[in-house]
C-alpha positions in Angstrom: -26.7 4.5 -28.9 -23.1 4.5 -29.9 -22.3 6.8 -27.6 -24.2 4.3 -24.5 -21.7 1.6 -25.8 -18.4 3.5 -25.5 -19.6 4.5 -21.9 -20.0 0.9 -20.8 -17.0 -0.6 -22.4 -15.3 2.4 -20.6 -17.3 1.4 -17.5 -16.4 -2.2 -17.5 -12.7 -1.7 -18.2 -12.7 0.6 -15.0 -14.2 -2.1 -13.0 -12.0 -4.9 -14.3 -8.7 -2.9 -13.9 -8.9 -0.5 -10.6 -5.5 0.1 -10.4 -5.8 2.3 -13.5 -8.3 4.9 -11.3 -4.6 5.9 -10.1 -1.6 7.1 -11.6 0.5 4.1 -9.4 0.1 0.3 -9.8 0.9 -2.1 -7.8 4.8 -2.8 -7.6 6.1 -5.9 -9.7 9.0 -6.4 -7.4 8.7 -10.3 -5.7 7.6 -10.7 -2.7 11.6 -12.3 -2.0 13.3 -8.3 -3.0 10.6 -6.7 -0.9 12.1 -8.8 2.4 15.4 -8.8 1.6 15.4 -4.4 1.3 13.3 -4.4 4.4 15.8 -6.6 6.3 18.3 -4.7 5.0 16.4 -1.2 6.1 16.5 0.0 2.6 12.7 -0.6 2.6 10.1 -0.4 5.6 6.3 -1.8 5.1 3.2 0.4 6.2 0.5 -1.2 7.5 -2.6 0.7 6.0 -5.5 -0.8 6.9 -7.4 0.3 10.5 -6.6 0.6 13.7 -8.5 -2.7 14.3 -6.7 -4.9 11.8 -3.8 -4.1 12.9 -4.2 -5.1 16.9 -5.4 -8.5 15.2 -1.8 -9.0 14.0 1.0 -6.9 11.7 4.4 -7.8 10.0 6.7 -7.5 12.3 8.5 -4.0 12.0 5.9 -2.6 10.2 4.7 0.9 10.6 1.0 1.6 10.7 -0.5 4.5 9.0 -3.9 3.9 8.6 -5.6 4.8 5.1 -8.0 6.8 6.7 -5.5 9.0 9.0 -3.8 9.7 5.1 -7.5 10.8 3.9 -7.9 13.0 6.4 -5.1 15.0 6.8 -1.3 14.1 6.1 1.1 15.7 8.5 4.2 15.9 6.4 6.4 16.5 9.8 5.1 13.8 11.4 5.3 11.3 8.7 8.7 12.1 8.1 9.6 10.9 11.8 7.9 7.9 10.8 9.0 7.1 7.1 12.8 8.6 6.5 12.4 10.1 2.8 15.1 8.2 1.4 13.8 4.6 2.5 11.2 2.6 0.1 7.8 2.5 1.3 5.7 -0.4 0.7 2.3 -0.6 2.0 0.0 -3.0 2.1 -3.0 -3.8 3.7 -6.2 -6.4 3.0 -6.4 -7.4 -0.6 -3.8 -4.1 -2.3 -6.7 -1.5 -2.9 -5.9 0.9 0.2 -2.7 0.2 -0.8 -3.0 1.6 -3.6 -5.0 4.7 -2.7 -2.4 5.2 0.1 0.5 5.1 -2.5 -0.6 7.5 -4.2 -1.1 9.8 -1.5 2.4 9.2 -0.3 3.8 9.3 -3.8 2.2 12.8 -4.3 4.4 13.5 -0.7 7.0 12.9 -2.7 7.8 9.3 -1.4 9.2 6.2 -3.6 6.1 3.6 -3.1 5.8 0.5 -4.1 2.8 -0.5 -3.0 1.7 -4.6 -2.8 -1.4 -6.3 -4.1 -0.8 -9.3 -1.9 -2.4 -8.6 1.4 -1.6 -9.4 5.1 -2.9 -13.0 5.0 -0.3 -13.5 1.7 2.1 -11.6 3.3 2.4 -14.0 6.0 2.5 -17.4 3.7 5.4 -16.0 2.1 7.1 -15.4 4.9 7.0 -12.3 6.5 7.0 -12.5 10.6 3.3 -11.7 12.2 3.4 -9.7 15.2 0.5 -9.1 17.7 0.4 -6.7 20.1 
């Protein structure tokens, strides 16, 4: 019976905090540093969310690299033409958890990413430009 308890006190704390199912957490950085290093191209944001959000509307200057693309297969050479190494990476993409699952990814690519529990529609009342194609 003991042993029930401990599994659903487990099981509850992994519900209430997902972000510990990975070994990266959402960046604490404000939303103000993220815009400023990706005006100042130290920084670019990736777009992970589908192919279908994304023609809805993007942050301008974004780079889209769908969740599922990363799932499937991650070509290192091609990322790289896309993402420069040296440049933070901060994805983002509904509501932070394929953000997080894509950080990770890139992280174990050996990428520095921050990735952002606000999502597109917070992204945009901050202040970051929407772009539709």
């Amino acid at each position: 019976m003991l042993k029930f308890g401990v599994m659903a006190i487990f099981m509850a704390t992994a519900l209430l905090a997902p972000s510990r199912l990975y070994a990266i957490e959402h960046t604490k950085d404000a939303l103000e540093t993220v815009k400023e290093r990706v005006a100042a191209k130290k920084a670019i944001l990736v777009d992970v969310r589908d192919l279908v959000e994304w023609e809805q509307g993007h942050i301008k200057n974004a780079e889209h690299l769908p969740f599922r693309e990363l799932q499937e297969k991650l070509d290192e050479a091609k990322l790289r033409k896309k993402i420069p190494k040296d440049t933070i990476v901060y994805t983002y993409c509904v509501v932070g958890m394929r953000s997080l699952k894509a950080g990770a990814i890139l992280e174990k690519a050996g990428y520095d990413v921050r990735p952002l529990k606000p999502g597109y529609e917070e992204l945009l009342k901050a202040g970051f430009e929407n772009e539709k194609k």
